[in-house]
C-alpha positions in Angstrom: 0.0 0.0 0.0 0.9 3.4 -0.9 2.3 5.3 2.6 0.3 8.3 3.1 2.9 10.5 4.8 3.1 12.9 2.1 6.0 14.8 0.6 4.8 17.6 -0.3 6.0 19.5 -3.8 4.2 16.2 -5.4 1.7 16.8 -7.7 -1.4 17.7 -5.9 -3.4 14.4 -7.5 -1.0 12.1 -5.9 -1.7 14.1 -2.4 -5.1 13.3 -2.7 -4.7 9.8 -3.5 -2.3 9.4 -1.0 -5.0 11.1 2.0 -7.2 9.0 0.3 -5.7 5.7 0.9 -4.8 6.7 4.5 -8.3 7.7 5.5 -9.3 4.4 4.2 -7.2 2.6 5.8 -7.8 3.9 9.2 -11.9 3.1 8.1 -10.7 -0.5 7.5 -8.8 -0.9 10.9 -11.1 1.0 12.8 -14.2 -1.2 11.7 -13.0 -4.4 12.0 -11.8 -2.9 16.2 -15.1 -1.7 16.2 -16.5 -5.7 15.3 -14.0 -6.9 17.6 -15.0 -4.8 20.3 -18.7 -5.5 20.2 -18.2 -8.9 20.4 -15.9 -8.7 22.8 -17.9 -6.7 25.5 -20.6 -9.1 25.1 -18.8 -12.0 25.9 -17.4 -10.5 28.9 -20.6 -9.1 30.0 -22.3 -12.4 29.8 -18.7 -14.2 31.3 -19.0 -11.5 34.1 -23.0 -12.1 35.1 -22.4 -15.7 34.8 -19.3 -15.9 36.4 -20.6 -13.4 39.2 -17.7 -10.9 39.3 -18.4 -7.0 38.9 -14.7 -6.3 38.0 -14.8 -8.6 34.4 -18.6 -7.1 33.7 -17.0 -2.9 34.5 -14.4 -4.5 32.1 -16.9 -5.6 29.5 -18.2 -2.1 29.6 -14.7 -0.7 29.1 -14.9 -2.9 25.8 -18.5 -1.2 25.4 -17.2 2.4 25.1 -14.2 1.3 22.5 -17.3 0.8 20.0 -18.2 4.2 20.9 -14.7 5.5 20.0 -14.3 3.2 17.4 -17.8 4.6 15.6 -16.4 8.3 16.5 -13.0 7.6 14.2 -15.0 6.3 11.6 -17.4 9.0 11.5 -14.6 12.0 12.6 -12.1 10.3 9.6 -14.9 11.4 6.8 -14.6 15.4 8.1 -11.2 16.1 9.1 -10.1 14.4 5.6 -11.8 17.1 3.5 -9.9 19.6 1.4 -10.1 23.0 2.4 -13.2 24.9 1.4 -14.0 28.5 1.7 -14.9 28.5 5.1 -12.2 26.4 6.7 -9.6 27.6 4.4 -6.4 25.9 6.7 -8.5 22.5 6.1 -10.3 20.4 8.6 -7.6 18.7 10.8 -8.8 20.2 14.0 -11.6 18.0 13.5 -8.9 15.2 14.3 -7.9 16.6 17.6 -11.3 17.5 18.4 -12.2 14.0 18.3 -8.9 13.1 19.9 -10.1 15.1 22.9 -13.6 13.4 22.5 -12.0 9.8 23.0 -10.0 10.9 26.4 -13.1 12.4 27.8 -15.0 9.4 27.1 -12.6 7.2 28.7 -11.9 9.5 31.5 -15.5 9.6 32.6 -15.9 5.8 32.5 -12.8 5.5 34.5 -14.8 7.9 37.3 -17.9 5.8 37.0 -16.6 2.7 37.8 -14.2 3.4 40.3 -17.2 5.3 42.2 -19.0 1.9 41.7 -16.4 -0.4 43.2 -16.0 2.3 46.2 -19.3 2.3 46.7 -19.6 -2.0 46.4 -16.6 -2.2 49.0 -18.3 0.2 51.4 -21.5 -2.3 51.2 -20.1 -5.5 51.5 -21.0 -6.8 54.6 -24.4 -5.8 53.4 -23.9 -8.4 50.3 -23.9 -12.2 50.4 -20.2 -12.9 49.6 -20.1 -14.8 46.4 -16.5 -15.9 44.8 -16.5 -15.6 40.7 -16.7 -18.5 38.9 -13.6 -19.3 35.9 -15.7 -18.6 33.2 -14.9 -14.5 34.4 -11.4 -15.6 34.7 -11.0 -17.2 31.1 -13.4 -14.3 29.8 -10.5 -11.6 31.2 -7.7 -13.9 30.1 -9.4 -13.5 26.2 -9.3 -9.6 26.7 -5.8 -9.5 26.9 -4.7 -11.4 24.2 -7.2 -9.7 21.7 -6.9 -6.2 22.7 -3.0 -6.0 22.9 -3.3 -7.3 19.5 -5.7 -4.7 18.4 -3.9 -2.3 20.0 -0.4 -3.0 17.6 -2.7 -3.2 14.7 -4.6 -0.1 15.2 -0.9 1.7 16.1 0.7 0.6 13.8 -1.6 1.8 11.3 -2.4 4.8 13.2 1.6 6.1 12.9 1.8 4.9 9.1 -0.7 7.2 8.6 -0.3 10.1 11.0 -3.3 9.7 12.5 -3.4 10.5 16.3 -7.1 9.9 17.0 -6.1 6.5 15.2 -3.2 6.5 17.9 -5.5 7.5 20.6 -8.1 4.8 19.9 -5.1 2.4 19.7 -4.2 3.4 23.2 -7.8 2.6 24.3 -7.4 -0.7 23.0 -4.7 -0.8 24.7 -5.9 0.7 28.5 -8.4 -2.2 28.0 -5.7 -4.9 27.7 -4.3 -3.8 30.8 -7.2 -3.1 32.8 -8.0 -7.1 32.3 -4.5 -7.8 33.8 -5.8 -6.9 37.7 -9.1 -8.2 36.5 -7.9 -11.6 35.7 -5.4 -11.6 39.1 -8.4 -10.1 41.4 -11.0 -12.7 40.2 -8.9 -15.9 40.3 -7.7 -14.5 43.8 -11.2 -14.8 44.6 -11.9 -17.4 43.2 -9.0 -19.4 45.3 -9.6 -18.1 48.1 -13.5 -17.1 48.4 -13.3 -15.3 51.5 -11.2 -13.0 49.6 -14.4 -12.0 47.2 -13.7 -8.6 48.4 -10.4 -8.2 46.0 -13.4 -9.0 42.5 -13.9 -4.9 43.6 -10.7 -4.2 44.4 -10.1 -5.3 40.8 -12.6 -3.0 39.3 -11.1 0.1 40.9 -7.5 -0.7 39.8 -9.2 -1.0 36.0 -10.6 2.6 36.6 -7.2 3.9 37.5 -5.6 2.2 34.5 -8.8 4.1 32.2 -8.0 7.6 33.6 -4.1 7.5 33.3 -5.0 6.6 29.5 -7.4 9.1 29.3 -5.2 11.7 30.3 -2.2 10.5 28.0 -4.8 11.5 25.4 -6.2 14.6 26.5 -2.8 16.6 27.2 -1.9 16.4 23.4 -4.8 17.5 21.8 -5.2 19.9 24.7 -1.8 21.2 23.8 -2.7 21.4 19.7 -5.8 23.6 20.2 -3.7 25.6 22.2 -0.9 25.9 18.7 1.6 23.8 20.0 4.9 25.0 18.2 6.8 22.4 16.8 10.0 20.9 18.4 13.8 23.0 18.3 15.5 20.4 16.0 12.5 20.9 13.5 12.9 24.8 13.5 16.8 24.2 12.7 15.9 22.1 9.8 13.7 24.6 8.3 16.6 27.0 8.6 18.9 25.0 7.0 17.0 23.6 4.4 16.1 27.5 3.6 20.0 28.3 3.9 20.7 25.6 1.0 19.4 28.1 -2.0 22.0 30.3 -3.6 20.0 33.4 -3.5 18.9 33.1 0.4 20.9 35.4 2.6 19.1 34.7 5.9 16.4 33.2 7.6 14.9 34.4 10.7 11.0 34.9 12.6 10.2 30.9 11.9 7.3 29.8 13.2 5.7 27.0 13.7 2.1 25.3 14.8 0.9 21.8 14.9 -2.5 20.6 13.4 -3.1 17.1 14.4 0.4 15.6 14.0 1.2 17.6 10.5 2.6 21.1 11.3 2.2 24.9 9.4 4.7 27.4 9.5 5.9 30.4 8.6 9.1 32.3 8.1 11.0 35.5 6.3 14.1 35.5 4.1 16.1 37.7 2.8 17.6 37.7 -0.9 19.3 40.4 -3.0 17.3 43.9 -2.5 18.3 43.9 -7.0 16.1 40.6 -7.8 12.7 41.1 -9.2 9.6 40.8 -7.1 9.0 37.5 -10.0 12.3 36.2 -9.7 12.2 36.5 -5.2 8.1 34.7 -5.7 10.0 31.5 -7.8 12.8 31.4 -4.7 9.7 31.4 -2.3 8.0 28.7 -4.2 11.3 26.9 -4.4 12.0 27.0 -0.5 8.9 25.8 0.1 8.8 23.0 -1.9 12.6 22.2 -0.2 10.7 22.3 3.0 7.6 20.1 2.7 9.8 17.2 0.8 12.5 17.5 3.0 10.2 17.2 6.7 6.8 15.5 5.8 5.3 16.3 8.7 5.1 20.2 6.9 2.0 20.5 5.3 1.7 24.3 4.2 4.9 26.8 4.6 3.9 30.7 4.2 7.1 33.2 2.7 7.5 36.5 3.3 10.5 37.6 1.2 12.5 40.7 2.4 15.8 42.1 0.3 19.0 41.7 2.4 20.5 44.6 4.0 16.9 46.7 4.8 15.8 44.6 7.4 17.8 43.7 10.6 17.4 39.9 11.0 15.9 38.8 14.1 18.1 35.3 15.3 15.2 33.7 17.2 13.5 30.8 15.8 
């Protein structure tokens, strides 16, 4: 398959086919999580009621909300991969970190839930007739983990091939749901060995919840961090100078800046050339820098030039 990380000074037809065959990808992945998850959640909600443990069931409904995510993706991944139109002329990839930030809100929330619902199951269990899970919870938690870890490779795998983070996040929901099943599966065959230690089934359940909220928040903070124009890292900024600094007719570069948008990044700088060149013959260096840029650093999407003549303008050295 053709790798969607684009290089940009392409012809714009193979852009769109490349962003094409990306989005679909992440369509293809993302549905067949979204299967696997349904199926999933129902076979751990019925392992859970069966087996009597509340820690495999808060786990099934863990596997419950990654359909939600997943159907989110799929739906989000049909927006944020529209061109630009004339009223969102920068494109649509806030979309992307708007769902992003969607996803660790979700799972944040459903971490809160059920650890208020094991707290509130270990404050009331003298009130309940002890009863010790059965294996079928046990072997229903063993089955997360093998499925969702390897979901969770598949979906980031794909999810970095294609520079997708809400792919990424999703993956890392996956993920959080593996792990989660790990105290799940060590709480309910506890209690299940040793049933007058029923008490640790709940136990369970509130280490899943704190598993959920870390993820969530390893989530949030980035997209958080996007809306807010994240510049891009030092090393990247040197690059750009550099690869400016390779033409023959640039003098200087200074007054780079630079924002993220999903994980692609915009930017914008000055140069100076010779104060005698034409204003035809400094627009042809502009569009010749830029195209430098964008193939040289993929993750540049869109670089905006503002040509100065040398000697007029005092160069200002910050990046």
């Amino acid at each position: 398959m053709h790798d969607p990380q684009i290089s940009a000074g392409n012809d714009p037809r193979d852009i769109r086919t490349a962003l094409a065959s990306g989005q679909q990808e992440i369509r293809r992945v993302t549905w067949i999580g979204l299967v696997v998850n349904l199926v999933l959640s129902a076979l751990k909600y019925a392992a859970g009621t069966l087996g009597a443990s509340a820690a495999v069931k808060a786990d099934a409904i863990h596997s419950l909300t990654d359909s939600v995510t997943d159907l989110v993706v799929i739906i989000g991944s049909y927006f944020w991969s529209r061109p630009p139109d004339s009223d969102h002329q920068h494109g649509h990839y806030r979309i992307e970190s708007a769902v992003t930030l969607f996803i660790g809100a979700a799972l944040f929330a459903l971490g809160v839930t059920i650890a208020w619902d094991a707290v509130r199951a270990l404050q009331r269990i003298n009130e309940i007739c002890p009863c010790s899970p059965s294996w079928i919870a046990a072997a229903a938690a063993a089955l997360s983990i093998v499925v969702k870890e390897i979901l969770y490779r598949w979906t980031i795998n794909t999810g970095r091939r294609v520079k997708s983070p809400a792919m990424m996040a999703n993956a890392w929901h996956h993920r959080s749901d593996a792990f989660s099943s790990i105290p799940t599966l060590a709480a309910v065959t506890a209690a299940i060995l040793y049933p007058a230690w029923s008490f640790l089934d709940h136990v369970g359940a509130a280490l899943v919840s704190v598993f959920i909220m870390q993820a969530a928040l390893v989530i949030i903070w980035p997209a958080i961090r996007e809306f807010m124009d994240l510049a891009a890292p030092e090393e990247i900024c040197r690059r750009i100078r550099a690869i400016c600094l390779t033409h023959p007719h640039v003098a200087h570069v200074h007054r780079i800046r630079t924002r993220y948008i999903g994980l692609n990044i915009q930017c914008d700088l000055h140069i100076l050339i010779p104060g005698h060149m034409t204003v035809s013959a400094g627009h042809h260096i502009a569009g010749d820098v830029k195209n430098r840029i964008i193939s040289a650093i993929p993750e540049v999407i869109d670089v905006l030039i503002h040509v100065e003549p040398a000697g007029q303008v005092q160069p200002d050295e910050k990046c």
